[in-house]
N, C-alpha and C positions, 0 to 999 in steps of 0.2 A: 615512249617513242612515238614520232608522228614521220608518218607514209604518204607521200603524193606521189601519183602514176601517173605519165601523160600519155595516154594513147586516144588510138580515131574511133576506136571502139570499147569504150569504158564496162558498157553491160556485162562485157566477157568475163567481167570480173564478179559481177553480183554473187551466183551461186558460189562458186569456190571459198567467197570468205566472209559466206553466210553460212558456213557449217563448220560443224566439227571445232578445233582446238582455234583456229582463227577466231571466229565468231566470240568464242566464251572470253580471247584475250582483250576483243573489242568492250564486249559487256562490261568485262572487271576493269576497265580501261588501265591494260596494259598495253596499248597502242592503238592509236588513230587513225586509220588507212583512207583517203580519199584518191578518188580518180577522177580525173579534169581532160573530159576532152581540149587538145589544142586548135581542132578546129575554130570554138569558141573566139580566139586572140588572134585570126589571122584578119587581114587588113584589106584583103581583098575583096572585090564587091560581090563576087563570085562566089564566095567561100570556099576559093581551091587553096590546098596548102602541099600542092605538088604542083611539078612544072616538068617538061622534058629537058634535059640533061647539053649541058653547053658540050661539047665537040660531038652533041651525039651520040645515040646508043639507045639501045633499048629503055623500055619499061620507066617509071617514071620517078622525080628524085622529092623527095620532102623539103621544102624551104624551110628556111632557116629563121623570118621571121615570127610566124604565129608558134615555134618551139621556145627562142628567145625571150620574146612577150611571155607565155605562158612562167617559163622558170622563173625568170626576174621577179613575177608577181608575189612567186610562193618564198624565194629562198631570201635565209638570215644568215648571219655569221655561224651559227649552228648546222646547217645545209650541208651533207655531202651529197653531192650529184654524183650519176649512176647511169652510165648511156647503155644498156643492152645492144649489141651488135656480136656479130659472129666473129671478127678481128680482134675482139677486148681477150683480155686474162681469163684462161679457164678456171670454172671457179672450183671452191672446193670448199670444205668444213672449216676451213679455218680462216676463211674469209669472212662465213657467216656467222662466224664469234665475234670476229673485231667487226663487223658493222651490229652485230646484237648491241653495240657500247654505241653507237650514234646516236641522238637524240632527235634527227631529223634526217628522213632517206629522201630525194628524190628522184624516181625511176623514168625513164626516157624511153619509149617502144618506138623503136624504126616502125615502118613498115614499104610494102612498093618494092623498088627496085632498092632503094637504099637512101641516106641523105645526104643534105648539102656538107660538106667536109668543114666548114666553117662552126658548126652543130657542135662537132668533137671539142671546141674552144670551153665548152660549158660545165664541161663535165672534168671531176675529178679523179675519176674512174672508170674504167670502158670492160662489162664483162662478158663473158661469154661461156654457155651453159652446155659446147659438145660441138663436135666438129661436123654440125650439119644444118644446114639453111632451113629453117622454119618462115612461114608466113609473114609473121613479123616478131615483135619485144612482148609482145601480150604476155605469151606460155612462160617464156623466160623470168618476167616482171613475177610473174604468182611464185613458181621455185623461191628466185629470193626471199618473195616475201615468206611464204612460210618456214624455208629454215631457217630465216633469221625471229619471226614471234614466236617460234617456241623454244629459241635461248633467251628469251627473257625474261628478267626473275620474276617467280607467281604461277608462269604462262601451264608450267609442268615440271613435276617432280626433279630436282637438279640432277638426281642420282640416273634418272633415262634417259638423258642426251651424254651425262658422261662415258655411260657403256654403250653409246651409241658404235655402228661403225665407222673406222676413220678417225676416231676420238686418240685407238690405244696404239700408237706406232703404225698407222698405216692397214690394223689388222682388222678383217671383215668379221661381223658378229658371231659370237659363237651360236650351235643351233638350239634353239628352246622346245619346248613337249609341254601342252596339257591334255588334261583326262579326255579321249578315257585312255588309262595305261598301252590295251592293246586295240587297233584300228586295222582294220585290214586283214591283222597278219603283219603288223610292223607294231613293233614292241618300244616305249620307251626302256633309253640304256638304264641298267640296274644302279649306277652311279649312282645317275638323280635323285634316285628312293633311298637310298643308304642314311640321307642323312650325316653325311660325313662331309661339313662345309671345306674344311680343307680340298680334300681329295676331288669334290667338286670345281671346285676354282680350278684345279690342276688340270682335270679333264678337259674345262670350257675353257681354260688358255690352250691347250694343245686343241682344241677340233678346231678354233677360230685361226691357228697359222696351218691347220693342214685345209680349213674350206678357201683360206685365201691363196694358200697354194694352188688350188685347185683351179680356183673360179679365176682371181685377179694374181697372176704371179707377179705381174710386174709392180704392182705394191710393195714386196718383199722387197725389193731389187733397192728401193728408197732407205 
């Protein structure tokens, strides 16, 4: 799989997917991740690629040229585009399985007040990561990208994104224990230890719909 990001601030991305499980899928090249500032493609002598807002209003909006330019340069018939905005589809696990099948993502980070509405023509998909205004597409842009490179085959064991949560009806992980046995004065359940895989399953499918009961009821309700 190959990854293009367009934002105004590319660096933001260095660390995050120079470590840990991204990093390794880059090495073993299970995906290609570049980030392109769109500064770069804008036409202006200036190098602005915001402008204030025709009827007025606050804060400033992103032109539509140096976005444009930029995508055009990178996308094929293989390309799905991917606008990050707080107005797109809430996303969710199963979103990041069918873009794990893409073979080419291109990410789009607002940033500012917001952009030119002509923007939205580009894109094939418009998502949105929670019902609350961040800075800009940056934070959003890393999310997808890592749940979607580690549904890809090689990236990580198939079997721990399958018992992942959200994977089994909607139900939140069951809870896990390693050593030591006793911590605190909190004792792993005697279950665990038995040795009895059956019985085991039974338990960890019943604690995973009583912690979603708990935590997330409106899951169940699905």
């Amino acid at each position: 799989m190959k990854i293009d990001i367009l934002s105004l601030f590319p660096d933001m991305f260095d660390k995050v997917f120079n470590e840990s499980i991204i990093k390794r899928a880059q090495v073993d090249k299970k995906v290609e991740i570049k980030t392109h500032n769109f500064r770069d493609y804008t036409l202006d002598p200036h190098n602005k690629v915001d402008d204030t807002p025709y009827g007025g209003g606050c804060g400033m909006v992103l032109m539509a040229q140096p976005i444009f330019d930029c995508v055009e340069s990178l996308k094929t018939k293989y390309s799905k585009v991917i606008l990050l905005t707080p107005s797109g589809k809430p996303y969710k696990q199963k979103m990041a399985y069918d873009l794990s099948h893409e073979k080419h993502l291109i990410m789009i980070c607002g940033h500012y007040e917001g952009f030119d509405e002509r923007i939205r023509t580009l894109a094939d998909l418009e998502i949105s990561i929670g019902d609350y205004v961040l800075t800009g597409g940056e934070i959003p842009a890393m999310v997808l990208t890592d749940s979607i490179v580690r549904l890809l085959p090689g990236v990580i064991k198939e079997r721990s994104h399958l018992d992942d949560s959200f994977n089994d009806h909607y139900l939140l992980d069951y809870p896990t224990y390693t050593k030591p046995r006793v911590f605190r004065g909190m004792e792993v359940p005697d279950i665990l230890l038995s040795g009895d895989h059956k019985k085991i399953e039974e338990y960890r499918k019943e604690e995973s719909i009583k912690k979603t009961k708990e935590l997330r009821p409106d899951l169940l309700e699905k």
